[in-house]
N, C-alpha and C positions, 0 to 999 in steps of 0.2 A: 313556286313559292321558294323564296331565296331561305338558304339553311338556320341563319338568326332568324327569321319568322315561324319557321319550323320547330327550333327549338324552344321557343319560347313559348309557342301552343304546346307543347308536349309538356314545359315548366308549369305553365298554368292549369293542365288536365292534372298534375303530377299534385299539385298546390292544393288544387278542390277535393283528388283523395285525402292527404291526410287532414285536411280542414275538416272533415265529413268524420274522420273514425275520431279525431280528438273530439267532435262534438259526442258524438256516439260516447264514449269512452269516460270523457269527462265533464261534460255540459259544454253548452255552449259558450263563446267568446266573441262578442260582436268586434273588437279589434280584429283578431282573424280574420274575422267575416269581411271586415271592412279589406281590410289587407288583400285580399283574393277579389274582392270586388274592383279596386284598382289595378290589381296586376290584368286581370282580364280585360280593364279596359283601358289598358296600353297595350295588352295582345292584340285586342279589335282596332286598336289606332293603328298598329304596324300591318295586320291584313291588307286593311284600306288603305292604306298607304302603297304597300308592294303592289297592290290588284290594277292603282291608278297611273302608276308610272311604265 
């Protein structure tokens, strides 16, 4: 796994804690929500991508 794929799972693991305690902390926010749901699935688009080449 080339180092930008790497970083940017570790961005998006990083992205879900504080999504998770600002829910916790202040209610929920489906922008966030939404926001981490696409950073995640451009994380999974670069996986599959590095895995195919």
């Amino acid at each position: 796994m080339p180092g930008s794929t790497k970083a940017m799972g570790v961005l998006t693991v990083g992205a879900l804690v504080v999504v998770t305690a600002y829910t916790v902390a202040l209610g929920s926010s489906g922008w966030l929500w939404f926001g981490w749901v696409v950073l995640g699935l451009i994380t999974l688009g670069m996986v599959v991508t590095t895995r195919n080449t």
